[in-house]
C-alpha positions as CSV (number, residue, x, y, z in Angstrom):
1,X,56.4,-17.0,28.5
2,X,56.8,-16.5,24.6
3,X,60.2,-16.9,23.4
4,X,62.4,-14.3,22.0
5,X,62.5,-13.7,18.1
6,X,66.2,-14.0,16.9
7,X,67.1,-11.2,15.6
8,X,66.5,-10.3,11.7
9,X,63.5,-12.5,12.5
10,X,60.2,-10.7,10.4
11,X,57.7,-9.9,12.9
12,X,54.6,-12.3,12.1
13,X,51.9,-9.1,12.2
14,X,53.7,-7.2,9.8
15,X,53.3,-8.0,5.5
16,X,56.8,-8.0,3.5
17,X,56.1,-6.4,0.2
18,X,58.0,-6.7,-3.1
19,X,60.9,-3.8,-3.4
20,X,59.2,-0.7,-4.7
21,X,55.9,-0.8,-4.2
22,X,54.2,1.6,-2.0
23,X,52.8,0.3,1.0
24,X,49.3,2.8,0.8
25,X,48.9,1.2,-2.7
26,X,49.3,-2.1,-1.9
27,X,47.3,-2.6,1.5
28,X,44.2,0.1,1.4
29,X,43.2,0.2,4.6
30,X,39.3,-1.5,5.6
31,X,37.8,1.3,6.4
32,X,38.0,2.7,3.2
33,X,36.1,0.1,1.2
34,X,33.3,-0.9,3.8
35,X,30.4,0.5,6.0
36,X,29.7,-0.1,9.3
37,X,28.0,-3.0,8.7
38,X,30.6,-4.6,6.6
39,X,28.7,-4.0,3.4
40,X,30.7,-2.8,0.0
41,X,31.1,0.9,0.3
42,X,30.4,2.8,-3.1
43,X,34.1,3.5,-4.1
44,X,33.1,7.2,-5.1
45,X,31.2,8.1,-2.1
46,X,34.9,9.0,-0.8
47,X,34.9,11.8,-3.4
48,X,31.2,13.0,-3.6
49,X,30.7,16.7,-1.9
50,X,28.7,17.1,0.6
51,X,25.3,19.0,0.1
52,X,25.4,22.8,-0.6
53,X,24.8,24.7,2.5
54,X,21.7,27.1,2.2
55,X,19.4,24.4,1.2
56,X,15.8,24.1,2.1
57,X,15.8,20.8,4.5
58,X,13.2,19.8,1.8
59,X,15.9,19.8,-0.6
60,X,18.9,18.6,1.6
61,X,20.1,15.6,0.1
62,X,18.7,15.8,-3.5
63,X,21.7,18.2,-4.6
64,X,23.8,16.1,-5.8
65,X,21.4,13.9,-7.8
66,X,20.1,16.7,-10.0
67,X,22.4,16.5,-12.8
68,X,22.1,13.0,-12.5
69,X,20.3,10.9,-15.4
70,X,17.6,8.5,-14.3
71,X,19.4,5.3,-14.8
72,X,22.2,6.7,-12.8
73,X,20.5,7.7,-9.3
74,X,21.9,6.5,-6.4
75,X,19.8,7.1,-3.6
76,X,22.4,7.1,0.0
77,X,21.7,5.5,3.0
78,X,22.6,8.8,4.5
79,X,19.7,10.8,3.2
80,X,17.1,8.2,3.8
81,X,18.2,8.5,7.2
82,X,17.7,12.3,7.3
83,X,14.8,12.0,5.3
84,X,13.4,9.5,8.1
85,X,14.4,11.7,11.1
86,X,12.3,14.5,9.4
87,X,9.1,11.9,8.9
88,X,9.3,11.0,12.8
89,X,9.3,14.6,13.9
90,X,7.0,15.5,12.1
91,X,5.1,12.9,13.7
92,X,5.7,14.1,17.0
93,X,7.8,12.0,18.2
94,X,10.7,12.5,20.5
95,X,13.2,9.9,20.1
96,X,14.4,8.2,16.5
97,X,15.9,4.6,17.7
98,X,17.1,1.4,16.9
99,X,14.3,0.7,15.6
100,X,13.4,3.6,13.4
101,X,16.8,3.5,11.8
102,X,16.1,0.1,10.9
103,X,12.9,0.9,9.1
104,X,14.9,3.7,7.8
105,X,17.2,1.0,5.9
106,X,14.2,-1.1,4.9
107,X,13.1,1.9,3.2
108,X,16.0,3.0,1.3
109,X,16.0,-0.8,-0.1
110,X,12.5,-0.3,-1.0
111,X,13.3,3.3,-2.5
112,X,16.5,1.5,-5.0
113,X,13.6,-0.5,-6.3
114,X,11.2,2.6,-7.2
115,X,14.2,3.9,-8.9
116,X,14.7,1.2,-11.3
117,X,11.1,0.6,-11.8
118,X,10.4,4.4,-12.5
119,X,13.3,5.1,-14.1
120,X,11.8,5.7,-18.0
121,X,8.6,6.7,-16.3
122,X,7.4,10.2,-18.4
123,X,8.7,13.3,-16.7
124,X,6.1,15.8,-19.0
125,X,3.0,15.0,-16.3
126,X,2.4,13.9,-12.6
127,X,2.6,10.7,-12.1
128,X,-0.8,8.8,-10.1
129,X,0.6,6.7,-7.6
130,X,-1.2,4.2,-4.9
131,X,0.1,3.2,-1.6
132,X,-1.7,0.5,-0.3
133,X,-2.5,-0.6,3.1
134,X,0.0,2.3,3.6
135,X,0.0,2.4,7.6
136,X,2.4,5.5,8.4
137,X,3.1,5.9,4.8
138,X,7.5,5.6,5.7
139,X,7.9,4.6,1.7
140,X,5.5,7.6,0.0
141,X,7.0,10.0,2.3
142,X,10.3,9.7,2.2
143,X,9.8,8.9,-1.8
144,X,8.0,12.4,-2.0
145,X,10.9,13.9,0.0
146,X,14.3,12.5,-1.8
147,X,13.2,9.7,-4.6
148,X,11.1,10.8,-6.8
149,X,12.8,14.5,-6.8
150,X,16.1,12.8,-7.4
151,X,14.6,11.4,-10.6
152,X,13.1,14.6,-11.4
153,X,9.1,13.0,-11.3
154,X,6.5,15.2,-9.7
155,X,3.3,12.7,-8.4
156,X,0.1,12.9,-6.9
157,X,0.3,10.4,-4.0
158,X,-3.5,8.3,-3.0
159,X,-2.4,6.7,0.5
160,X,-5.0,3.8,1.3
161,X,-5.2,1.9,5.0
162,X,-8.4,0.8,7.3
163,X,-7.1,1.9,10.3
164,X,-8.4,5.6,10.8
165,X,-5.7,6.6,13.5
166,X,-2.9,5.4,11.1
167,X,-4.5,7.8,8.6
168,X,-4.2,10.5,11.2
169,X,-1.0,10.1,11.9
170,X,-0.2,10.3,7.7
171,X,-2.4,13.3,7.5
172,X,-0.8,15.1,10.4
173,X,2.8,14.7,9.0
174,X,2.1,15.5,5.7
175,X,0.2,18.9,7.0
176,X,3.7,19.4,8.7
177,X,5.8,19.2,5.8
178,X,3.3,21.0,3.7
179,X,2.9,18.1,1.2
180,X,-0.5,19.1,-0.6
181,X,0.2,16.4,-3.6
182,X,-0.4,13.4,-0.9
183,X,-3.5,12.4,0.1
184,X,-5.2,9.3,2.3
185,X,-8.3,7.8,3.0
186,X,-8.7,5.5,5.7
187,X,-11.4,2.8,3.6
188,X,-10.6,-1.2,2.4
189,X,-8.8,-1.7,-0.7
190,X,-12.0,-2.6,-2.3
191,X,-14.3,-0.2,-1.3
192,X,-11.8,2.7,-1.7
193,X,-12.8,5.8,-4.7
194,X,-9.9,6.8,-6.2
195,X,-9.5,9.9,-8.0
196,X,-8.3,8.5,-11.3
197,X,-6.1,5.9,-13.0
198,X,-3.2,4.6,-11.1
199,X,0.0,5.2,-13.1
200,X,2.6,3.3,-10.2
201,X,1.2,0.6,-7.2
202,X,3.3,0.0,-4.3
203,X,2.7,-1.8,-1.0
204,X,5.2,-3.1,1.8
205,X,4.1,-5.7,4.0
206,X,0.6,-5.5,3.4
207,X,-0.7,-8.1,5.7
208,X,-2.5,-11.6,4.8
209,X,-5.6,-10.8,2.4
210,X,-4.7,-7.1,2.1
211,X,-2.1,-8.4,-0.7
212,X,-4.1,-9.5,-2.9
213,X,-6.8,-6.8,-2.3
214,X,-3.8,-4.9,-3.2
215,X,-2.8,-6.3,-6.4
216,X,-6.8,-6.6,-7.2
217,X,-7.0,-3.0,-7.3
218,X,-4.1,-2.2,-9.3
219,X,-4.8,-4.3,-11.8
220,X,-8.0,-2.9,-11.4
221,X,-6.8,0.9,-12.0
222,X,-4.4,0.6,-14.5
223,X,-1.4,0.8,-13.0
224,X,2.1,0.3,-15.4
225,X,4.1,-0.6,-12.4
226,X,3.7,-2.2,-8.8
227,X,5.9,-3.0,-6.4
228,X,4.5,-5.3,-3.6
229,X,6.6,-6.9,-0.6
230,X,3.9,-9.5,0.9
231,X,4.0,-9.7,5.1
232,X,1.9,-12.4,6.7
233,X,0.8,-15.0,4.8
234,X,-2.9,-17.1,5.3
235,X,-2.4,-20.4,5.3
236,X,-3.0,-23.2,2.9
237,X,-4.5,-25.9,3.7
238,X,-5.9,-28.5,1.2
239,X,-3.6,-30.1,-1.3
240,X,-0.9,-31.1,0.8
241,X,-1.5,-34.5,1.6
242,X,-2.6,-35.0,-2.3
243,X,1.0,-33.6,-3.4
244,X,3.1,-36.1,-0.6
245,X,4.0,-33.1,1.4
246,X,5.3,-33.9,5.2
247,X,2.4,-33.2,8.2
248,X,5.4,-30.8,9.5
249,X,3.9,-27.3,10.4
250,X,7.1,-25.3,9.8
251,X,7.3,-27.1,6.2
252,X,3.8,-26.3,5.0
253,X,4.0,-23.1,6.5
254,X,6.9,-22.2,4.1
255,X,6.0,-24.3,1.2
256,X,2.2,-22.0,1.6
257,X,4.1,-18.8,1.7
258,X,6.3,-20.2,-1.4
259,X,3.0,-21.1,-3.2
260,X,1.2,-18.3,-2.0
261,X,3.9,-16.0,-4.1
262,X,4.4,-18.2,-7.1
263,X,0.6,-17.7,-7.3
264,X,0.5,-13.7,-7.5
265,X,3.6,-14.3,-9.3
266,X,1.3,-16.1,-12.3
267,X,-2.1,-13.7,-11.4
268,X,0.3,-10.8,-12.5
269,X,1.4,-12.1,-15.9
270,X,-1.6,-13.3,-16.6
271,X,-2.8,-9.6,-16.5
272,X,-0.3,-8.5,-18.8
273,X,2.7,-7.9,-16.8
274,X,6.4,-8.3,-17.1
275,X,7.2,-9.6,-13.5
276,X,9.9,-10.5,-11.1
277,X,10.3,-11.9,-7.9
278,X,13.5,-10.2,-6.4
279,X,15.2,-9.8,-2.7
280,X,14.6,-6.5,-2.5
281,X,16.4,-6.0,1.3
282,X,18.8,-8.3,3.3
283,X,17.4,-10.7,6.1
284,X,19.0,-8.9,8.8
285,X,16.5,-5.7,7.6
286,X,13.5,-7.9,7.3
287,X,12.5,-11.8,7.0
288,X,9.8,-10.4,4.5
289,X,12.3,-9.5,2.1
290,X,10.8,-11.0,-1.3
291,X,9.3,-8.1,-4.1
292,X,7.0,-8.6,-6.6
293,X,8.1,-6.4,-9.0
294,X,5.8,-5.6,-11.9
295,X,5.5,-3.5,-15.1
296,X,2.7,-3.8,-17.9
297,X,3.9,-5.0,-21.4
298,X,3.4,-2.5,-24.3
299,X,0.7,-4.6,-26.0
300,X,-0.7,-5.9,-22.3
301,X,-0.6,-9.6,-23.7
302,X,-0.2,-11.9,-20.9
303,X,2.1,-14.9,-21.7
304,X,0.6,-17.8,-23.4
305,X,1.1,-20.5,-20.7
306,X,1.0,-18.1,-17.8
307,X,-3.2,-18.9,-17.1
308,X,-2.4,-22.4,-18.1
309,X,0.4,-22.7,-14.9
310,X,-1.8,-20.7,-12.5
311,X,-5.2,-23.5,-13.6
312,X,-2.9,-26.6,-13.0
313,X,-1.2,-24.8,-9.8
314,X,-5.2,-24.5,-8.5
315,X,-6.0,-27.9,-9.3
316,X,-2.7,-29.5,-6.9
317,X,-3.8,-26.3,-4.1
318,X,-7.3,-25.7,-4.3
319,X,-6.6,-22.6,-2.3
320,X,-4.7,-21.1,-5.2
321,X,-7.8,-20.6,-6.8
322,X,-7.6,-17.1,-8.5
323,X,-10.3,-14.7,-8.6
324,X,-10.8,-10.9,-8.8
325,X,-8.8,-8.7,-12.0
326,X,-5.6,-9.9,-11.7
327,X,-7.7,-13.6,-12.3
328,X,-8.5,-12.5,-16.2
């Protein structure tokens, strides 16, 4: 049995503030700082109006982004959300789940980074833009719905993957929404004719050699920016015992997907590009969660050491070897 305060006693769940100040001021309730999720909310999403009735669905969301400068687009959660939900009908399907909503938030990360990669890309002309190994194509579509509007950039979207019913699917969706500026072939990387010049490259989780067939071809086409989130990685296998590292399979398994990175890392400045390696989404979205993020240099000089680190990172991992464009 608890004991009885004495009277005068404070109660213990309640905060004594200094004389005068307001109570709301001094203890802002949770709610109004974070998400669901416990993440930062944007302080003046509290304020922001909500999009005009009347819109087109097409341009629900976009509204309030139109006065907007480049460098100061936000892209919400919320509208990549709606933006999803109007992918997957399209699609045909009948439920949007756990699942898809979590895609949905891999997305929006993803679509934070297009904005500050594109966001001095020229507004006077479509932009080119590859999607490789683009399986359903969640990242061009919802980009061609809410990004690339938001930053006022019109595009001509190439959608690249082998497997022909995934290309299906892309081409029945995009028929649905009445997107004629996206297209998709189902063809390899490599073997894939593409109409033009590339002016932006992006792939997420394109799987084990598709990465580098990837980066190979937009290199290969000229492309000013690329954005590349690796999935499964092949192995390494020779130069570990030369370098002292442990015969543990989960430590060679990282260390090879570590190496594997650092080596596109050095492939893409060697081809003239300004790179960074950035967490581009939490863990709890995606384990895959490291973006090679890429923009050619004016001049397209590649650093002077940068094929000098890639030849001695070959000779300790003869897997490393470079080869195709982006080995120039």
């Amino acid at each position: 049995m608890h004991e009885a305060r004495h009277q005068g006693d404070p109660d213990p769940r309640r905060i004594r503030l200094p004389q005068g100040v307001p109570r709301r001021t001094a203890l802002p309730r949770r709610e109004d700082h974070r998400d669901l999720r416990g993440h930062q909310r944007d302080p003046a999403a509290r304020h922001r109006q909500p999009p005009a009735q009347g819109l087109s669905p097409r341009l629900v969301g976009i509204a309030r982004y139109r006065k907007a400068p480049p460098h100061a687009v936000r892209i919400s959660e919320r509208d990549v959300l709606e933006a999803a939900q109007r992918i997957r009908a399209a699609e045909g399907a009948a439920t949007f789940g756990r699942r898809e909503r979590k895609k949905a938030l891999e997305v929006h990360r993803f679509g934070e980074q297009i904005v500050f990669a594109l966001r001095g890309a020229p507004r006077s002309r479509p932009l080119a833009i590859l999607d490789g190994a683009c399986g359903k194509s969640h990242i061009s579509f919802v980009a061609r719905l809410l990004v690339l509007p938001a930053l006022g950039i019109r595009a001509r979207i190439v959608g690249v993957d082998e497997a022909p019913q995934r290309i299906a699917t892309c081409r029945r969706i995009a028929g649905e929404l009445e997107l004629d500026d996206m297209e998709f072939h189902a063809a390899s990387l490599a073997d894939v004719v593409l109409p033009g010049p590339v002016d932006v490259a992006w792939a997420l989780h394109a799987c084990g050699p598709a990465t580098d067939q990837f980066l190979d071809r937009a290199v290969a086409a000229g492309a000013r920016w690329i954005l590349c989130v690796p999935c499964c990685h092949r192995r390494i296998e020779r130069g570990f015992e030369e370098a002292g590292v442990p015969a543990c399979g989960r430590l060679r398994s990282r260390l090879s997907d570590v190496l594997l990175d650092a080596a596109r890392f050095l492939r893409l400045e060697a081809a003239g590009y300004r790179v960074d390696a950035v967490e581009f989404a939490g863990g709890d979205i995606t384990p895959r969660n490291l973006m090679l993020r890429a923009e050619r240099t004016a001049a397209g000089r590649p650093p002077a050491d940068a094929a000098a680190r890639l030849a001695r990172l070959a000779r300790l991992f003869p897997d490393l070897a470079p080869s195709g464009p982006t080995a120039r």
